[in-house]
FIZAKOL-352203 format. One record per residue: chain; x, y, z of N, C-alpha, C in turn; residue number from 1. Coordinates in pm, 1 decimal, always signed. Example, Ala and Ser with C-alpha at 12.3 -4.5 7.8 and 13.67 -1.06 7.14 Angstrom:
2
@kette=A&n_east=+1319.0&n_north=-569.0&n_up=+780.0&ca_east=+1230.0&ca_north=-450.0&ca_up=+780.0&c_east=+1320.0&c_north=-330.0&c_up=+780.0&nr=1
@kette=A&n_east=+1285.0&n_north=-225.0&n_up=+708.0&ca_east=+1367.0&ca_north=-106.0&ca_up=+714.0&c_east=+1290.0&c_north=+3.0&c_up=+787.0&nr=2
***
This chain:
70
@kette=A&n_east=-1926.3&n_north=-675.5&n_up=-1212.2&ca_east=-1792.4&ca_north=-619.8&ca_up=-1206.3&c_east=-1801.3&c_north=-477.1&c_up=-1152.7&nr=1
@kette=A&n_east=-1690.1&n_north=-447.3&n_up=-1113.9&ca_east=-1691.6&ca_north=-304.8&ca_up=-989.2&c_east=-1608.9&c_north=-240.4&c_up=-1074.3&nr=2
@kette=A&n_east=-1596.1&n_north=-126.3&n_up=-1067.4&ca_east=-1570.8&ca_north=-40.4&ca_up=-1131.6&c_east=-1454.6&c_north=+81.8&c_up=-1044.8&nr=3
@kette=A&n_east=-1353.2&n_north=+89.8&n_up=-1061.0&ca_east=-1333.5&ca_north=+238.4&ca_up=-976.7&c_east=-1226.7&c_north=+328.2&c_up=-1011.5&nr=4
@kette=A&n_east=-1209.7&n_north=+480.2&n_up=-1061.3&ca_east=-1190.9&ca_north=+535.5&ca_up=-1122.5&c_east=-1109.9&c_north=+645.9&c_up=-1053.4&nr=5
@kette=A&n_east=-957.5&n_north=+612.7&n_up=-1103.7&ca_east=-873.8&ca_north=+689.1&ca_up=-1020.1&c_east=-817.5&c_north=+847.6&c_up=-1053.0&nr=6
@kette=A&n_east=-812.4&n_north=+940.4&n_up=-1026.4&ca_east=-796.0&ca_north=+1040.8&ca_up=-1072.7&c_east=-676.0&c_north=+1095.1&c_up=-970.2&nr=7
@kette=A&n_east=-592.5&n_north=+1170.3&n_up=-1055.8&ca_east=-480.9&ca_north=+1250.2&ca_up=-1005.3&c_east=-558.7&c_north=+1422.9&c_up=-880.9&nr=8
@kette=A&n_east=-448.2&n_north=+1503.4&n_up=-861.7&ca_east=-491.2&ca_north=+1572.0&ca_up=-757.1&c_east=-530.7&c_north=+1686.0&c_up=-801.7&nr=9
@kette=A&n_east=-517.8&n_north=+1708.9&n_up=-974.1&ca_east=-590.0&ca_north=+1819.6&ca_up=-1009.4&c_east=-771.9&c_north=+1725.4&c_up=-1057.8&nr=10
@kette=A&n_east=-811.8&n_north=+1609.8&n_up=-1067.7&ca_east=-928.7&ca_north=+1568.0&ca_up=-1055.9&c_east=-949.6&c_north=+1508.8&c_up=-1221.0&nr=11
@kette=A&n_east=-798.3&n_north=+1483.7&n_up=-1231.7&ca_east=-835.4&ca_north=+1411.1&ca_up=-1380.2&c_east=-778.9&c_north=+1283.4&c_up=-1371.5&nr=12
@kette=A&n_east=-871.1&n_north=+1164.8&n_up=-1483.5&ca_east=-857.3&ca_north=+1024.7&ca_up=-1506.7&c_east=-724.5&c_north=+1033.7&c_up=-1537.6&nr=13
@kette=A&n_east=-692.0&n_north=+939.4&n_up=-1415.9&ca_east=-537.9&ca_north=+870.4&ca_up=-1483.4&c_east=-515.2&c_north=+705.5&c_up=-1479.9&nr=14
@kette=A&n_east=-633.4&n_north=+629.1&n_up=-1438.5&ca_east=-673.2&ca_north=+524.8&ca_up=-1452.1&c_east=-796.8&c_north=+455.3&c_up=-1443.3&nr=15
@kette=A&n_east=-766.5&n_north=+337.0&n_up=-1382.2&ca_east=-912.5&ca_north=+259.3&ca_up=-1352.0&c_east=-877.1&c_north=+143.7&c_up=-1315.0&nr=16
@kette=A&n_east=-950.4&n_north=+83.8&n_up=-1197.5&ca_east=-919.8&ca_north=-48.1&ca_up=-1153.6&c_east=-1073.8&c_north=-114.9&c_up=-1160.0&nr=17
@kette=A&n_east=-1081.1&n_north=-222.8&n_up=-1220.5&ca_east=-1172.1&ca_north=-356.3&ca_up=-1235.4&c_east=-1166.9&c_north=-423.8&c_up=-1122.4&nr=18
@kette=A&n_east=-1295.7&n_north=-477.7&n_up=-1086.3&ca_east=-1277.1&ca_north=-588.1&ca_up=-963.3&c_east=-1414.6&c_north=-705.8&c_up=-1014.1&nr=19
@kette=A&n_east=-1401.7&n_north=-800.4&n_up=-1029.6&ca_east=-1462.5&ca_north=-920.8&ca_up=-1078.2&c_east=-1545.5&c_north=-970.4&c_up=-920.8&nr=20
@kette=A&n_east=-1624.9&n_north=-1042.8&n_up=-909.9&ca_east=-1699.6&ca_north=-1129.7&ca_up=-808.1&c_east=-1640.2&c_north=-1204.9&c_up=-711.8&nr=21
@kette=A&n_east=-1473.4&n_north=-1261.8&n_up=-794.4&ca_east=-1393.0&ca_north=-1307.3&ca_up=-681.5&c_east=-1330.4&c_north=-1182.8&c_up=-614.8&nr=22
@kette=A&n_east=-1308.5&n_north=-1087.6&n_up=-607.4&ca_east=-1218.5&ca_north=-1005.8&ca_up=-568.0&c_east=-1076.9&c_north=-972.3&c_up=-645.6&nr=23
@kette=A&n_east=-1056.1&n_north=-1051.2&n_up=-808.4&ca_east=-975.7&ca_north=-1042.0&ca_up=-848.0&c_east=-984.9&c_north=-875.9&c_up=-935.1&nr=24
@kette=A&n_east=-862.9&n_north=-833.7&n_up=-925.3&ca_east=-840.1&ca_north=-696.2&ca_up=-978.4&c_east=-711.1&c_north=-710.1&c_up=-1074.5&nr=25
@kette=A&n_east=-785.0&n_north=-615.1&n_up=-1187.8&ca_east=-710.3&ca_north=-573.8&ca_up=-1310.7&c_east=-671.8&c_north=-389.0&c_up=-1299.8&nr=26
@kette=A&n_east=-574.3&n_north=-365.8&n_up=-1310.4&ca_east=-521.1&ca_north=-181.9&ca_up=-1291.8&c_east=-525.9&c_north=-178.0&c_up=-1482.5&nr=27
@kette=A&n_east=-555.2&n_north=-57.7&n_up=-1546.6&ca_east=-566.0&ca_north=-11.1&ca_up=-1648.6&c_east=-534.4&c_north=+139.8&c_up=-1606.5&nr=28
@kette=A&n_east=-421.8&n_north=+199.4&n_up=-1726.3&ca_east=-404.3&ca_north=+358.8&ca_up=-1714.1&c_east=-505.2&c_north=+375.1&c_up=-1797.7&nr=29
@kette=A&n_east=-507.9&n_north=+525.7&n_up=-1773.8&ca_east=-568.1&ca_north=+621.8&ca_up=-1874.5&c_east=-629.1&c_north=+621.2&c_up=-2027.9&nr=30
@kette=A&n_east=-497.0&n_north=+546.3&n_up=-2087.3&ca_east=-536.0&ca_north=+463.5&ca_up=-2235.6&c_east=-564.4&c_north=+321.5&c_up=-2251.1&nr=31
@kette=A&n_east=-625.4&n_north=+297.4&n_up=-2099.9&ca_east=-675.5&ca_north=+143.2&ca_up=-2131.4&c_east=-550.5&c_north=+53.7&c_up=-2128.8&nr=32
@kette=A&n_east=-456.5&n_north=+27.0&n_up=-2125.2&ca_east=-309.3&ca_north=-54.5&ca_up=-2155.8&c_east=-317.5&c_north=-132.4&c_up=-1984.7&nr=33
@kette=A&n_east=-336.1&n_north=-207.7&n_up=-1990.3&ca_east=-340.9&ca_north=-323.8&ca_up=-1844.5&c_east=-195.6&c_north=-229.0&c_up=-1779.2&nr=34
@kette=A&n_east=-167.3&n_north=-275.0&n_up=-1631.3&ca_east=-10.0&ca_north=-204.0&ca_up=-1601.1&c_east=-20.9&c_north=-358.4&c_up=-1494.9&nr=35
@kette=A&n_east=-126.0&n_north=-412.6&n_up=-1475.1&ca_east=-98.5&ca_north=-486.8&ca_up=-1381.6&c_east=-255.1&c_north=-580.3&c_up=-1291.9&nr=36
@kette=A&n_east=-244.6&n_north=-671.5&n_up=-1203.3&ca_east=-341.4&ca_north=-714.2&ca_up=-1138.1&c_east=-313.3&c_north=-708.3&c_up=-994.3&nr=37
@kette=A&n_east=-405.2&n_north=-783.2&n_up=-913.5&ca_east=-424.7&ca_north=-845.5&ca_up=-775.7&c_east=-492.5&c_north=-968.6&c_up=-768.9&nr=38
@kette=A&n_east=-453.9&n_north=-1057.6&n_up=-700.2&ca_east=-468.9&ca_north=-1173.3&ca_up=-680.5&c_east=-529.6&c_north=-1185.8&c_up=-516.4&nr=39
@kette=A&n_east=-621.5&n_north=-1227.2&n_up=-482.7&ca_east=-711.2&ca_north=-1172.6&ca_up=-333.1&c_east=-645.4&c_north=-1303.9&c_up=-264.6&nr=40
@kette=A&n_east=-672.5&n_north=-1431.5&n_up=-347.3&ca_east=-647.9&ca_north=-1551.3&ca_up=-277.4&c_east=-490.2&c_north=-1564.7&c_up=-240.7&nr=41
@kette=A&n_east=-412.4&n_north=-1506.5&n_up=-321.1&ca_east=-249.6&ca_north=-1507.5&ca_up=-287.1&c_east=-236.6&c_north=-1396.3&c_up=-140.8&nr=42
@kette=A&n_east=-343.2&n_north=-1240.6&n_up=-182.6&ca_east=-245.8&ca_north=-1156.1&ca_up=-126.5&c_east=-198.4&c_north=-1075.1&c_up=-184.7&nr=43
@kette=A&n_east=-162.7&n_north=-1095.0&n_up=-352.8&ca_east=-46.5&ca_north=-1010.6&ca_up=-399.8&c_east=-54.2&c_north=-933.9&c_up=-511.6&nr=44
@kette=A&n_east=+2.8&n_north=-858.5&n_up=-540.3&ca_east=+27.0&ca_north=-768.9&ca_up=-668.4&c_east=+133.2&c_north=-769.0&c_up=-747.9&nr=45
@kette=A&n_east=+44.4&n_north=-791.7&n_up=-894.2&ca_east=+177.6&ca_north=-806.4&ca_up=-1020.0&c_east=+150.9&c_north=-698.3&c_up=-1106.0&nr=46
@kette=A&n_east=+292.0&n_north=-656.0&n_up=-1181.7&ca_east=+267.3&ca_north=-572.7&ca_up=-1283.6&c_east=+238.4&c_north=-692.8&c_up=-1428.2&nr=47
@kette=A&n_east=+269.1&n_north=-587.4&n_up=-1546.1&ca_east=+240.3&ca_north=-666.4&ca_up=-1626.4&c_east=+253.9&c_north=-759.3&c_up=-1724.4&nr=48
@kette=A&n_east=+396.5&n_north=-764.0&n_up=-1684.0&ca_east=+472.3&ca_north=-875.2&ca_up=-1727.9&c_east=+471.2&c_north=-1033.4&c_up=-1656.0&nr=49
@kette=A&n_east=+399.5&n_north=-988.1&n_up=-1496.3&ca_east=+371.2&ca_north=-1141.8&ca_up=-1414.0&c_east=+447.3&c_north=-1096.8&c_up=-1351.6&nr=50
@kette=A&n_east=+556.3&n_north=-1030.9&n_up=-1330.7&ca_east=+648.6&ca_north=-980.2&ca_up=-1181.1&c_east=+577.4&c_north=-977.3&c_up=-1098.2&nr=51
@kette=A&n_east=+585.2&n_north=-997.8&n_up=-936.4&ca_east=+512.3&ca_north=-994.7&ca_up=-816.3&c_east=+576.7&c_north=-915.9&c_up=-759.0&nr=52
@kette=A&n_east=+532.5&n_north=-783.7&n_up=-762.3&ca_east=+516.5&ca_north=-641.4&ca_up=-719.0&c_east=+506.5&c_north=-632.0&c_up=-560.8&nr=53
@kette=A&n_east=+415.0&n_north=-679.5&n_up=-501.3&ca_east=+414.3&ca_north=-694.3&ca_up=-337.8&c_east=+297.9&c_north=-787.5&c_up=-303.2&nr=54
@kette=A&n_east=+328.3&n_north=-774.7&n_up=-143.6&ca_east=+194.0&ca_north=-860.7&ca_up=-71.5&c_east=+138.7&c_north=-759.3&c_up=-49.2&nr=55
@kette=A&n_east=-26.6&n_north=-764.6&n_up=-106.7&ca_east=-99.3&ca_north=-639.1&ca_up=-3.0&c_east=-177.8&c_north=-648.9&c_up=-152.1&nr=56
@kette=A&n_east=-294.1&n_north=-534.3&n_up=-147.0&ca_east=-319.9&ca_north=-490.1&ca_up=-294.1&c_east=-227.6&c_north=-310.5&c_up=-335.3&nr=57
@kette=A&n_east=-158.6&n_north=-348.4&n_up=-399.2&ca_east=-105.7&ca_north=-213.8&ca_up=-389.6&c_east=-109.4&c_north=-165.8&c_up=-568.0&nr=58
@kette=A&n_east=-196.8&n_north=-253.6&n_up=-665.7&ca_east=-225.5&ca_north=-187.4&ca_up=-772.9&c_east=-271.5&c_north=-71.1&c_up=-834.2&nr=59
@kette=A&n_east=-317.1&n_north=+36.1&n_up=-741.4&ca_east=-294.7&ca_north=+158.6&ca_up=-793.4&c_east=-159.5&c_north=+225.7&c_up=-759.7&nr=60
@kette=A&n_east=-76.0&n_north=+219.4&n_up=-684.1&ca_east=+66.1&ca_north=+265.0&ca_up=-728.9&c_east=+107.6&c_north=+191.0&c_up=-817.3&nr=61
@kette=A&n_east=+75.3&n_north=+108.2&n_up=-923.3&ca_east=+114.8&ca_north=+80.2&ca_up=-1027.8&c_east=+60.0&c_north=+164.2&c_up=-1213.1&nr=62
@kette=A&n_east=+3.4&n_north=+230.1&n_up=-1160.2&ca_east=-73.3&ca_north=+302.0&ca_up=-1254.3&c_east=-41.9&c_north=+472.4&c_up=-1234.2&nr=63
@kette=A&n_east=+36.8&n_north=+557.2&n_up=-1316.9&ca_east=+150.1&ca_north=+639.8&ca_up=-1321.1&c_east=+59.8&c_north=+772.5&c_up=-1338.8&nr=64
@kette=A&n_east=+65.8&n_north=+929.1&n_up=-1322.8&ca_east=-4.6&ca_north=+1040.7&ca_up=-1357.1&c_east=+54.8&c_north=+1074.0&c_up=-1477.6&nr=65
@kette=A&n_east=+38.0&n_north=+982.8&n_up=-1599.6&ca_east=+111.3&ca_north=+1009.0&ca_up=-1748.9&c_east=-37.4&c_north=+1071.4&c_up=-1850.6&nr=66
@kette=A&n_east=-132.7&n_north=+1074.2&n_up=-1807.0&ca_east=-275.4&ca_north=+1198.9&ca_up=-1880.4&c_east=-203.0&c_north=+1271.9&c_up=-1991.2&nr=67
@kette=A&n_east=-78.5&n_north=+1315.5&n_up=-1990.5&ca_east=-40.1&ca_north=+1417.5&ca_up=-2088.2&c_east=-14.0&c_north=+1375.6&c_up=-2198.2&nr=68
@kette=A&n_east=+56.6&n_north=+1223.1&n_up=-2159.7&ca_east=+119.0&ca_north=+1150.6&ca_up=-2271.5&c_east=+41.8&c_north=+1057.0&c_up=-2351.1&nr=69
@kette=A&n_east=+72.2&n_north=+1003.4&n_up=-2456.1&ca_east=-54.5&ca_north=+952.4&ca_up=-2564.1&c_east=+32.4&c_north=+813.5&c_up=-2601.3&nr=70
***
């Protein structure tokens, strides 16, 4: 599993995205709380209720600069 670790523009964690062997991706904020996936074989991106968010991988604009909040 891949690992990659998103940080806002002052250089702090405000998430993290998972990527598995298929190419499937899980988005996690800051406190760990899922916000959403990617699906490689569709194409697409859901938040985390299963809504289909877009075609493309666009799961880190799903994951917000909220660091302050708990």
């Amino acid at each position: 599993m891949k690992r990659k670790i998103l940080k806002n523009v002052r250089g702090q964690t405000i998430g993290l995205v998972d990527e598995d062997e298929q190419g499937r991706k899980l988005g996690k904020d800051v406190h760990g709380k899922l916000v959403g996936r990617y699906e490689p074989k569709s194409d697409q991106t859901y938040n985390v209720e299963g809504q289909l968010k877009s075609h493309g991988d666009t799961l880190s604009s799903l994951i917000t600069d909220d660091w302050k909040s708990g």
